[in-house]
KEKOLGU-767890 format. One record per atom (N, C-alpha, C): chain; residue number from 1; residue in three letters; y, x, z. Coordinates in nm, 3 decimals. Atoms other than C-alpha are relative to their C-alpha. Last residue first. Example, Ala and Ser with C-alpha at 12.3 -4.5 7.8 and 13.67 -1.06 7.14 Angstrom:
% KEKOLGU-767890
<site kette="A" nr="2" rest="SER" py="-0.119" px="-0.082" pz="-0.006"/>
<site kette="A" nr="2" rest="SER" py="-0.106" px="1.367" pz="0.714"/>
<site kette="A" nr="2" rest="SER" py="0.109" px="-0.077" pz="0.073"/>
<site kette="A" nr="1" rest="ALA" py="-0.119" px="0.089" pz="0.000"/>
<site kette="A" nr="1" rest="ALA" py="-0.450" px="1.230" pz="0.780"/>
<site kette="A" nr="1" rest="ALA" py="0.120" px="0.090" pz="0.000"/>
***
This chain:
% KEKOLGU-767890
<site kette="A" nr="89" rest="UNK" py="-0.093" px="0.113" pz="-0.029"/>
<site kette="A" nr="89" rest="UNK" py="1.262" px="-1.667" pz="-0.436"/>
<site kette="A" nr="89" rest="UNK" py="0.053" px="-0.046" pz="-0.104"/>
<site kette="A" nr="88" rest="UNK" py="0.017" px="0.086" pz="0.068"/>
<site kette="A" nr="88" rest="UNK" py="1.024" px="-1.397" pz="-0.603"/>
<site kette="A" nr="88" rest="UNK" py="0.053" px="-0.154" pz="0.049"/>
<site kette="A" nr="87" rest="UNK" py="-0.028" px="0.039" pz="0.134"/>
<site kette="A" nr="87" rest="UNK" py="1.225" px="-1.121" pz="-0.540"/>
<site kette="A" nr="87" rest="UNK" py="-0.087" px="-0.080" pz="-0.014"/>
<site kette="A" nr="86" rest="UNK" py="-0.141" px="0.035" pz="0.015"/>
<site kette="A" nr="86" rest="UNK" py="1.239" px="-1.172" pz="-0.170"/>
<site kette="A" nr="86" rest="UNK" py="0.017" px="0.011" pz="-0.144"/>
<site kette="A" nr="85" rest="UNK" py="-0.010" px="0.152" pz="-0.072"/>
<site kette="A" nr="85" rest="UNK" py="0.832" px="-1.200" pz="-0.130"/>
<site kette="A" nr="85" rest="UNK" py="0.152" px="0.001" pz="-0.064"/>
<site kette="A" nr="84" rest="UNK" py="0.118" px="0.094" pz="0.171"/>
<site kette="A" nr="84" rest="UNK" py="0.776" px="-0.836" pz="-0.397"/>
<site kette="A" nr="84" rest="UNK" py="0.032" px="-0.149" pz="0.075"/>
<site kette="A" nr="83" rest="UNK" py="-0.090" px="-0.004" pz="0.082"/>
<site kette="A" nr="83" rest="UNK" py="1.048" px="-0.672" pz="-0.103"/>
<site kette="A" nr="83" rest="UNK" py="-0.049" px="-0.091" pz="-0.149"/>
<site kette="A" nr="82" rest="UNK" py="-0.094" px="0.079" pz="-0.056"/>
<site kette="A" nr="82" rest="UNK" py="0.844" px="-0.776" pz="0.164"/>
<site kette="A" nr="82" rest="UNK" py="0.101" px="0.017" pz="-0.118"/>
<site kette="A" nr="81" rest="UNK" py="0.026" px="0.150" pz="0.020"/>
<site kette="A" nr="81" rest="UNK" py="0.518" px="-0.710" pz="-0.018"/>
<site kette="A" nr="81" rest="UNK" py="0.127" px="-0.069" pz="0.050"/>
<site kette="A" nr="80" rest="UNK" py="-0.017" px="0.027" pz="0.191"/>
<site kette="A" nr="80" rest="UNK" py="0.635" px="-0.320" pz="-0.093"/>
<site kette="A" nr="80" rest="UNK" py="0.003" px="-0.165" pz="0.044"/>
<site kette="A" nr="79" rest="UNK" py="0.117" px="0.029" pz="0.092"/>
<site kette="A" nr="79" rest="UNK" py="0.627" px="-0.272" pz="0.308"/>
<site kette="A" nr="79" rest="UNK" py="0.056" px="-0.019" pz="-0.103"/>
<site kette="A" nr="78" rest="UNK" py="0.042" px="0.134" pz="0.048"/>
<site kette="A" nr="78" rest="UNK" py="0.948" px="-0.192" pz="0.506"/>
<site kette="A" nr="78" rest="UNK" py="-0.083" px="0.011" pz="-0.135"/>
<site kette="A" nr="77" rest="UNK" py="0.060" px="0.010" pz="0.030"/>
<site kette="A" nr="77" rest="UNK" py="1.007" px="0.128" pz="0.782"/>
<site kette="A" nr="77" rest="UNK" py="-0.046" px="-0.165" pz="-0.088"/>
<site kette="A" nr="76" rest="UNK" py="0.088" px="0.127" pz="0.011"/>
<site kette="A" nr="76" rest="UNK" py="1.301" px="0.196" pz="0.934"/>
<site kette="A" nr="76" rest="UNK" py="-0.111" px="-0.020" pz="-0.078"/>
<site kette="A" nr="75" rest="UNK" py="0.125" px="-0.090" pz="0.075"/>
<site kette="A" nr="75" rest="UNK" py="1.513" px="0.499" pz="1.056"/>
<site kette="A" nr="75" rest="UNK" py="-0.128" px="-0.178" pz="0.029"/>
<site kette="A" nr="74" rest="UNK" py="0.105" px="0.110" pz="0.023"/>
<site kette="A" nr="74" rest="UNK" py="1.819" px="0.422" pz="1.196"/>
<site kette="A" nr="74" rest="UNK" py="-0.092" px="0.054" pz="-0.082"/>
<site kette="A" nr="73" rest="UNK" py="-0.041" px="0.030" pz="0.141"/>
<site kette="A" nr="73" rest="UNK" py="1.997" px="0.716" pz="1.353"/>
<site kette="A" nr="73" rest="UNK" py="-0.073" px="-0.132" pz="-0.045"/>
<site kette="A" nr="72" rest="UNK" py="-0.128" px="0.081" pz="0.038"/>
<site kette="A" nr="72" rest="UNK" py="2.057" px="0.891" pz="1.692"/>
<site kette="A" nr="72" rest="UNK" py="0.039" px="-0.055" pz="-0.138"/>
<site kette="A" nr="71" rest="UNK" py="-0.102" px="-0.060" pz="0.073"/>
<site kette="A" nr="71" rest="UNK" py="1.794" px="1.113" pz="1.635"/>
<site kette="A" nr="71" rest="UNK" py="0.114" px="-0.050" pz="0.007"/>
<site kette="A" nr="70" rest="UNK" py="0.044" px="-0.156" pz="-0.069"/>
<site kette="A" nr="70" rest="UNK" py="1.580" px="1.023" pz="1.951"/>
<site kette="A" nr="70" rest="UNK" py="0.133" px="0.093" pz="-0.060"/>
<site kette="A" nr="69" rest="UNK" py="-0.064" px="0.028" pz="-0.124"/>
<site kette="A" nr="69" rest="UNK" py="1.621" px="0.626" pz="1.861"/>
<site kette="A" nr="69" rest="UNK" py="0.017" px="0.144" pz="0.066"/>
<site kette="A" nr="68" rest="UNK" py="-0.094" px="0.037" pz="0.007"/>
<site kette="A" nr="68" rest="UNK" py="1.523" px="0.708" pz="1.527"/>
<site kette="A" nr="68" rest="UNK" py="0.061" px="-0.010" pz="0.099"/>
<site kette="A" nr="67" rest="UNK" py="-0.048" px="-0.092" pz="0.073"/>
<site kette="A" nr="67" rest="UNK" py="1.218" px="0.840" pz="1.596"/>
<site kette="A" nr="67" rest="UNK" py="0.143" px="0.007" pz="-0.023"/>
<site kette="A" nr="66" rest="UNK" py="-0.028" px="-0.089" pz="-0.139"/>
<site kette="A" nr="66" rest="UNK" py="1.143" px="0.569" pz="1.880"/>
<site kette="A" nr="66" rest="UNK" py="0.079" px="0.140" pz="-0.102"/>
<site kette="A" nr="65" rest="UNK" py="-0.087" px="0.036" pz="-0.080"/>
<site kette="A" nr="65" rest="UNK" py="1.180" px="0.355" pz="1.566"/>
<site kette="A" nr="65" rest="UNK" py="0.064" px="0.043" pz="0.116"/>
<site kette="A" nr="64" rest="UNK" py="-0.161" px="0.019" pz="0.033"/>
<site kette="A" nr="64" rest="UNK" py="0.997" px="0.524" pz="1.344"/>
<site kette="A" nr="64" rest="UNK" py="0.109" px="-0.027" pz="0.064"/>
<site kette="A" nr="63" rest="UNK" py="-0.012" px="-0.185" pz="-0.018"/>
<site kette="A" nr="63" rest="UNK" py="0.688" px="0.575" pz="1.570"/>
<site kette="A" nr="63" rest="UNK" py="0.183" px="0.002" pz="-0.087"/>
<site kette="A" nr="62" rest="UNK" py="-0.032" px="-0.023" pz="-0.149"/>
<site kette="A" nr="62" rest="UNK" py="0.728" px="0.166" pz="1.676"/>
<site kette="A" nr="62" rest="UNK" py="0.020" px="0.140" pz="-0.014"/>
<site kette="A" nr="61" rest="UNK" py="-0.109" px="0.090" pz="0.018"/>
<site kette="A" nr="61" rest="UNK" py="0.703" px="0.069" pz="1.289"/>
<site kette="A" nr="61" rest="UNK" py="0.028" px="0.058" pz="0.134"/>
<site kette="A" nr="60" rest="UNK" py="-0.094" px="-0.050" pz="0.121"/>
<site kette="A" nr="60" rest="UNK" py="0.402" px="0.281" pz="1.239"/>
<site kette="A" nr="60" rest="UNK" py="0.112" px="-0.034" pz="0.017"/>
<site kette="A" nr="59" rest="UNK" py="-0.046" px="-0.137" pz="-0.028"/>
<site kette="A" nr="59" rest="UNK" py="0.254" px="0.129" pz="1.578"/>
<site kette="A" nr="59" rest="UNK" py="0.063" px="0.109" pz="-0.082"/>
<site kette="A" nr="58" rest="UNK" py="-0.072" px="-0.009" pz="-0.115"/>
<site kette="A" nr="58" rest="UNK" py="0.291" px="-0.221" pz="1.444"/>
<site kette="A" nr="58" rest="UNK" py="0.036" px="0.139" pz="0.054"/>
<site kette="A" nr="57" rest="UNK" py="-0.159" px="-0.027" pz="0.052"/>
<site kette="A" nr="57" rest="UNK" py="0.130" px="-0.103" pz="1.109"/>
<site kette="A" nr="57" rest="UNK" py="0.120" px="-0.034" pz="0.115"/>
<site kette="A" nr="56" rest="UNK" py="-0.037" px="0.171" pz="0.042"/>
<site kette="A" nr="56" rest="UNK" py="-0.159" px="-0.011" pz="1.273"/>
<site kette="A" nr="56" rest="UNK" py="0.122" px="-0.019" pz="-0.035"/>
<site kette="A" nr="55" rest="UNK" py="0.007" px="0.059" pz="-0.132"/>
<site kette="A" nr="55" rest="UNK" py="-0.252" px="0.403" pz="1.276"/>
<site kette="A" nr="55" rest="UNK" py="0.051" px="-0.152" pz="-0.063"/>
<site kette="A" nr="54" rest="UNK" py="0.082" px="0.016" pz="-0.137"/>
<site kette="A" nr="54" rest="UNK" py="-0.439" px="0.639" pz="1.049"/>
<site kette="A" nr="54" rest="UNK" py="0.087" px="-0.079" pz="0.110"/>
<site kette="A" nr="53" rest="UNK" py="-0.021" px="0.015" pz="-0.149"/>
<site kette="A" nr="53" rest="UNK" py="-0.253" px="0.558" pz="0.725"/>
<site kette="A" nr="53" rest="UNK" py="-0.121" px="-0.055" pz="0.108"/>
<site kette="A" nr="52" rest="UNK" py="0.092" px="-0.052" pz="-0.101"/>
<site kette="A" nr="52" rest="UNK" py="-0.468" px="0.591" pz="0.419"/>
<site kette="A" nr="52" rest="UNK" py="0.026" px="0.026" pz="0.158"/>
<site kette="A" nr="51" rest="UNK" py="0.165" px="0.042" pz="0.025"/>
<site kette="A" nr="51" rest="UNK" py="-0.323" px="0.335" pz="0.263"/>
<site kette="A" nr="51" rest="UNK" py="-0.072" px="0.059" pz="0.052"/>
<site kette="A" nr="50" rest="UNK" py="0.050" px="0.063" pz="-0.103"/>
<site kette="A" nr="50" rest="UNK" py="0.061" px="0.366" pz="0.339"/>
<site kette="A" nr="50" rest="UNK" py="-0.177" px="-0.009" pz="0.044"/>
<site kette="A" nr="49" rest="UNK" py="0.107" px="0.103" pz="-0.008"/>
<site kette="A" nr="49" rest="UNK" py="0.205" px="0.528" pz="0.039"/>
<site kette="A" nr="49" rest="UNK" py="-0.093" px="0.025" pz="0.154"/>
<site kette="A" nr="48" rest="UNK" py="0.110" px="-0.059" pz="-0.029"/>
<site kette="A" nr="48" rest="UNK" py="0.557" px="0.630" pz="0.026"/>
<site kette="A" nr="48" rest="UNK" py="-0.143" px="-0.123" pz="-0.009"/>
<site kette="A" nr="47" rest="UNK" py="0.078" px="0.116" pz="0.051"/>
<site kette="A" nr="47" rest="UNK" py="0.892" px="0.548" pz="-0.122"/>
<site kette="A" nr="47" rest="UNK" py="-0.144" px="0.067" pz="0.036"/>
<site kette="A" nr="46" rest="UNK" py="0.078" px="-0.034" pz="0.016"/>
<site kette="A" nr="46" rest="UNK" py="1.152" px="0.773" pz="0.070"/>
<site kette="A" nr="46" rest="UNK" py="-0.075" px="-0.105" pz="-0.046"/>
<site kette="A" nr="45" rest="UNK" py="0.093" px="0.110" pz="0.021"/>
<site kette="A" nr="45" rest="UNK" py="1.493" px="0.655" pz="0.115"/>
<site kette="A" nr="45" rest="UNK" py="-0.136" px="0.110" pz="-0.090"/>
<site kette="A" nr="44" rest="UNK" py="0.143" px="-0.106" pz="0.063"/>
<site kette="A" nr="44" rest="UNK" py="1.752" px="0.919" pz="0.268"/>
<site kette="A" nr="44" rest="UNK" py="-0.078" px="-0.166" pz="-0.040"/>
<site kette="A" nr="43" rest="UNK" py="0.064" px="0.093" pz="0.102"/>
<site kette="A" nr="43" rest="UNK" py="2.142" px="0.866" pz="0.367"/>
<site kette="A" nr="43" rest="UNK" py="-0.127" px="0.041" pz="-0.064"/>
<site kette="A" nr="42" rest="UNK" py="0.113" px="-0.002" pz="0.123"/>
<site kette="A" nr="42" rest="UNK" py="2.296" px="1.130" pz="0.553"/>
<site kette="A" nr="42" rest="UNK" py="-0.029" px="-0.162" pz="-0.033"/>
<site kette="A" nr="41" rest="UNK" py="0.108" px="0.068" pz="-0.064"/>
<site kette="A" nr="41" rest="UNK" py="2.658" px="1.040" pz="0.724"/>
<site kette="A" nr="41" rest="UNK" py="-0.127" px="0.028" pz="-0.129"/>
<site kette="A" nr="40" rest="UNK" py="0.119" px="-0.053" pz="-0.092"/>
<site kette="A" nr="40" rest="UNK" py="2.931" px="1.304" pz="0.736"/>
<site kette="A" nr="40" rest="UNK" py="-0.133" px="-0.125" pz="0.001"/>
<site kette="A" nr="39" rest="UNK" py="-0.107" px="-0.104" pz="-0.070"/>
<site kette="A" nr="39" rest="UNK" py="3.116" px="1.258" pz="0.388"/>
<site kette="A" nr="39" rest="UNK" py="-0.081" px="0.068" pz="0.131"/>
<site kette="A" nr="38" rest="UNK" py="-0.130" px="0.076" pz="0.003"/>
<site kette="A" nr="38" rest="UNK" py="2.835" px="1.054" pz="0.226"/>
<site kette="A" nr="38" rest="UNK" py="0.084" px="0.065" pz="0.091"/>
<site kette="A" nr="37" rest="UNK" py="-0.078" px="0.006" pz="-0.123"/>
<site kette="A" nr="37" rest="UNK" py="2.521" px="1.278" pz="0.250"/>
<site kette="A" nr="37" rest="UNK" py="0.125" px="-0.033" pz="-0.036"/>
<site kette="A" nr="36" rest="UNK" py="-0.070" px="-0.058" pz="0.060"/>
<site kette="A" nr="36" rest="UNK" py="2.231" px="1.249" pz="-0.037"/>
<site kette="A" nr="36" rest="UNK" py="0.126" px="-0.014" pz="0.176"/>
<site kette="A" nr="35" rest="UNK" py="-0.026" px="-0.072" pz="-0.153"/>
<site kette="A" nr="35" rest="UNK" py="1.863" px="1.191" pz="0.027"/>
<site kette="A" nr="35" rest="UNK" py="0.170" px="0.036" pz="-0.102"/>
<site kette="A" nr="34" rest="UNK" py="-0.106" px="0.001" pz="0.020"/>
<site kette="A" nr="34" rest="UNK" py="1.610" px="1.061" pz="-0.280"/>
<site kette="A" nr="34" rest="UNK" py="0.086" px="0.015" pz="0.128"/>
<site kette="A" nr="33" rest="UNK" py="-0.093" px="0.021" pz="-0.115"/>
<site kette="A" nr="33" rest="UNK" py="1.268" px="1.096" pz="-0.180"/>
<site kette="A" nr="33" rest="UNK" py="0.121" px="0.010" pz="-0.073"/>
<site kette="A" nr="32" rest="UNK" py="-0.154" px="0.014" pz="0.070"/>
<site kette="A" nr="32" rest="UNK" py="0.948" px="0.983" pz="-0.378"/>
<site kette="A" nr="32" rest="UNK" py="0.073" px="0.014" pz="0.062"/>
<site kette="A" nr="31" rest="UNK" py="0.041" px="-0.048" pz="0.120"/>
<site kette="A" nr="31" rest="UNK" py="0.553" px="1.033" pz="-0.315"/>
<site kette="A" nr="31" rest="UNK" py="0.161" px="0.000" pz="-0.089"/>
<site kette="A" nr="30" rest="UNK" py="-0.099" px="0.025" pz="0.076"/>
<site kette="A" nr="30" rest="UNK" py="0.522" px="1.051" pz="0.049"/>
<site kette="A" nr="30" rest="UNK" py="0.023" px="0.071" pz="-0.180"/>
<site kette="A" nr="29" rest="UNK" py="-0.047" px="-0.090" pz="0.125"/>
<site kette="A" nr="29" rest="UNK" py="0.188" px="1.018" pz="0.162"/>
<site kette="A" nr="29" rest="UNK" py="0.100" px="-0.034" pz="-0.053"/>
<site kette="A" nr="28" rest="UNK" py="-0.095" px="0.088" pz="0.078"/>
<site kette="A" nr="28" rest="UNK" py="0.130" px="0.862" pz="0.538"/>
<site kette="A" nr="28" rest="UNK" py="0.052" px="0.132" pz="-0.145"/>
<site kette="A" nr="27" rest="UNK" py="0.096" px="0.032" pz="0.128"/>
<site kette="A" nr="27" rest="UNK" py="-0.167" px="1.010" pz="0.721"/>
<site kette="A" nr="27" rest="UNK" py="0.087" px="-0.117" pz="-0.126"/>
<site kette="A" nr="26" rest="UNK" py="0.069" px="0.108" pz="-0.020"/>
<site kette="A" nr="26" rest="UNK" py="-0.002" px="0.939" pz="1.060"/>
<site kette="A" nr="26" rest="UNK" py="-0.083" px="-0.060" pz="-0.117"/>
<site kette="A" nr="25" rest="UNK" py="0.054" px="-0.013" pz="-0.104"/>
<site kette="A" nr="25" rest="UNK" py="0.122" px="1.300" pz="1.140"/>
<site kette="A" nr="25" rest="UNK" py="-0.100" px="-0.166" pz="0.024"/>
<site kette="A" nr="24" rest="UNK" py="0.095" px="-0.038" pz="-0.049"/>
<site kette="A" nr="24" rest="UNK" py="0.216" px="1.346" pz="0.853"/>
<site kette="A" nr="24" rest="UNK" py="-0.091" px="-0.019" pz="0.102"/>
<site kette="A" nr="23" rest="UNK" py="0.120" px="0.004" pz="0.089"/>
<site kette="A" nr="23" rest="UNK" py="0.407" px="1.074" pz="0.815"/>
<site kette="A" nr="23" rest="UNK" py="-0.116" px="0.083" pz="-0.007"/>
<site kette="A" nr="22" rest="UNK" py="0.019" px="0.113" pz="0.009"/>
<site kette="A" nr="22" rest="UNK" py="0.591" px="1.183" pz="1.113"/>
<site kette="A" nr="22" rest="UNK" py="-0.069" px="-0.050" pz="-0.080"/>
<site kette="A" nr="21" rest="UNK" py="0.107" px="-0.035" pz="-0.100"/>
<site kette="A" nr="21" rest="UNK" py="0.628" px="1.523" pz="1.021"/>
<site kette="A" nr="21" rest="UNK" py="-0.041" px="-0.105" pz="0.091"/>
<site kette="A" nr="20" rest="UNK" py="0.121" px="-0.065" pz="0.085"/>
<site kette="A" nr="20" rest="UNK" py="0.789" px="1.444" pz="0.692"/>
<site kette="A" nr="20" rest="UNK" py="-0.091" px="0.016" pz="0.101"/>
<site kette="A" nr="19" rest="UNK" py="0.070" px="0.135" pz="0.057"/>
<site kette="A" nr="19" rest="UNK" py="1.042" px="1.214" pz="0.942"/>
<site kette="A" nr="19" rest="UNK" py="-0.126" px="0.064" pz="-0.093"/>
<site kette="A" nr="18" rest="UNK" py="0.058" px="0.079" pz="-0.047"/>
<site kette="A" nr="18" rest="UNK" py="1.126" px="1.555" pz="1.121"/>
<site kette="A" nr="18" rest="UNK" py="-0.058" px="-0.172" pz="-0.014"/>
<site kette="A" nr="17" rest="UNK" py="0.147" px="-0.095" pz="-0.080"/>
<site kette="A" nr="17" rest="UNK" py="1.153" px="1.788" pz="0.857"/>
<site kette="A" nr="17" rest="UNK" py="-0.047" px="-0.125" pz="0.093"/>
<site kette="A" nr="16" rest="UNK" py="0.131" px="0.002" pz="0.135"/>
<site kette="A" nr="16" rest="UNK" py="1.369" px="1.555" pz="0.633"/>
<site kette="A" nr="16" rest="UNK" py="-0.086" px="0.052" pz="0.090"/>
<site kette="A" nr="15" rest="UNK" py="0.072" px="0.150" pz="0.009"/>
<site kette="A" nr="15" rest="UNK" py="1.597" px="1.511" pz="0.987"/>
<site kette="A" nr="15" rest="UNK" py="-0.089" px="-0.009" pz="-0.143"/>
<site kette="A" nr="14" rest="UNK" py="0.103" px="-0.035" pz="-0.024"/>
<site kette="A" nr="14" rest="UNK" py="1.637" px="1.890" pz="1.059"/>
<site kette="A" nr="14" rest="UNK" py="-0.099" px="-0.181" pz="-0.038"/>
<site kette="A" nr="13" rest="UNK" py="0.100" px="-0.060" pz="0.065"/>
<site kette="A" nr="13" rest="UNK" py="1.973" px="1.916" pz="1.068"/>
<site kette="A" nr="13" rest="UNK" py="-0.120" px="-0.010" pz="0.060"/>
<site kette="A" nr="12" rest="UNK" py="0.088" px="-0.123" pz="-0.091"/>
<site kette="A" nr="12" rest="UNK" py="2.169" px="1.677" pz="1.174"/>
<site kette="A" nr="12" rest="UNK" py="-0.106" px="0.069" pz="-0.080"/>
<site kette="A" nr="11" rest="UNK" py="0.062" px="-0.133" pz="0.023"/>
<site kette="A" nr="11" rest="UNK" py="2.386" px="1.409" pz="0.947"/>
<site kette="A" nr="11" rest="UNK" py="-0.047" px="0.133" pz="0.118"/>
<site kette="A" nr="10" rest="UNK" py="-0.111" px="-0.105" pz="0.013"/>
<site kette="A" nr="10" rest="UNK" py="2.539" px="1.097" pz="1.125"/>
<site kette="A" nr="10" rest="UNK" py="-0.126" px="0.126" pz="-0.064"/>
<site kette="A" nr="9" rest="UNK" py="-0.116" px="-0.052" pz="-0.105"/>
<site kette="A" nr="9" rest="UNK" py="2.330" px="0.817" pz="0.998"/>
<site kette="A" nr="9" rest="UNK" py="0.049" px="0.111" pz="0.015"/>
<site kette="A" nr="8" rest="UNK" py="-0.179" px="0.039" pz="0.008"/>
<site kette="A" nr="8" rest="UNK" py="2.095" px="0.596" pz="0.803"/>
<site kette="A" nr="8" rest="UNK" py="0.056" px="0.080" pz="0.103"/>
<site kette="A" nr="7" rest="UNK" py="-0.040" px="-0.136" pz="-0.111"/>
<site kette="A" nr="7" rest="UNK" py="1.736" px="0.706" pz="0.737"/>
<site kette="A" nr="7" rest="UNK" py="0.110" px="-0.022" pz="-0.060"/>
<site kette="A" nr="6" rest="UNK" py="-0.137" px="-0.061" pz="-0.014"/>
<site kette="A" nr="6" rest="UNK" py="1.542" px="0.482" pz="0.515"/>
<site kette="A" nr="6" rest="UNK" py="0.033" px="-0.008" pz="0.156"/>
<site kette="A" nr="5" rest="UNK" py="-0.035" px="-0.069" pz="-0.149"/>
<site kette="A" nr="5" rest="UNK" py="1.124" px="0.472" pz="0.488"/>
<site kette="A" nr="5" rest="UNK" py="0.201" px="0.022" pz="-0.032"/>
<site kette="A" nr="4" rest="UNK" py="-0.127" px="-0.072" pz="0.043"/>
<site kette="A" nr="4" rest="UNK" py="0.993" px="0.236" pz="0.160"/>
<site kette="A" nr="4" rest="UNK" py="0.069" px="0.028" pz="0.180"/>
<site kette="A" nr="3" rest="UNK" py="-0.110" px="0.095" pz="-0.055"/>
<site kette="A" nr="3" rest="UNK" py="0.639" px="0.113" pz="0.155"/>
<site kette="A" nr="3" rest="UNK" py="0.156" px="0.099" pz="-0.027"/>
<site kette="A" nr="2" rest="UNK" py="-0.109" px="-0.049" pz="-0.007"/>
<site kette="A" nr="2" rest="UNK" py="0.334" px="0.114" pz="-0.046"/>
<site kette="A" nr="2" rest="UNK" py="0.092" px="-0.007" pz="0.046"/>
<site kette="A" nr="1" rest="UNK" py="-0.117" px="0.084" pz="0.000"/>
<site kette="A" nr="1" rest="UNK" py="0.000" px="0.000" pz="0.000"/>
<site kette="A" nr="1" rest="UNK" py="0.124" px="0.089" pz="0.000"/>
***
């Protein structure tokens, strides 16, 4: 399954390393990143695949989130099917 990872906020170094090591760490393959920094704030969207993830998607959603909450940034996690539901309204 596929999902899409963005990363909103003040720029620090080290935030590609530490979301890459996150997926890693949960058997998550990233296969697309785009990343650019608006005066001070990064901006990142990764399109990854989900499928062989070793943990439930609740706890995927909870590692991001504490992740985010650490970096001082948003950092979210949303499936392909939620975005495939809103385009077909």
């Amino acid at each position: 399954m596929k999902a899409v990872i963005t990363v909103i906020g003040r720029d620090t170094v080290g935030v590609i390393a530490r979301v890459s090591a996150v997926c890693a760490d949960l058997n998550i393959n990233i296969e697309d990143v785009t990343q650019s920094i608006l005066q001070d704030m990064f901006c990142m969207i990764m399109l990854v695949d989900t499928t062989r993830c070793s943990a439930a998607p609740a706890e995927v959603r909870a590692r991001f989130e504490a992740l985010g909450q650490e970096m001082k940034m948003q950092v979210t996690l949303t499936r392909q099917e939620v975005f495939d539901a809103m385009h077909k309204i």
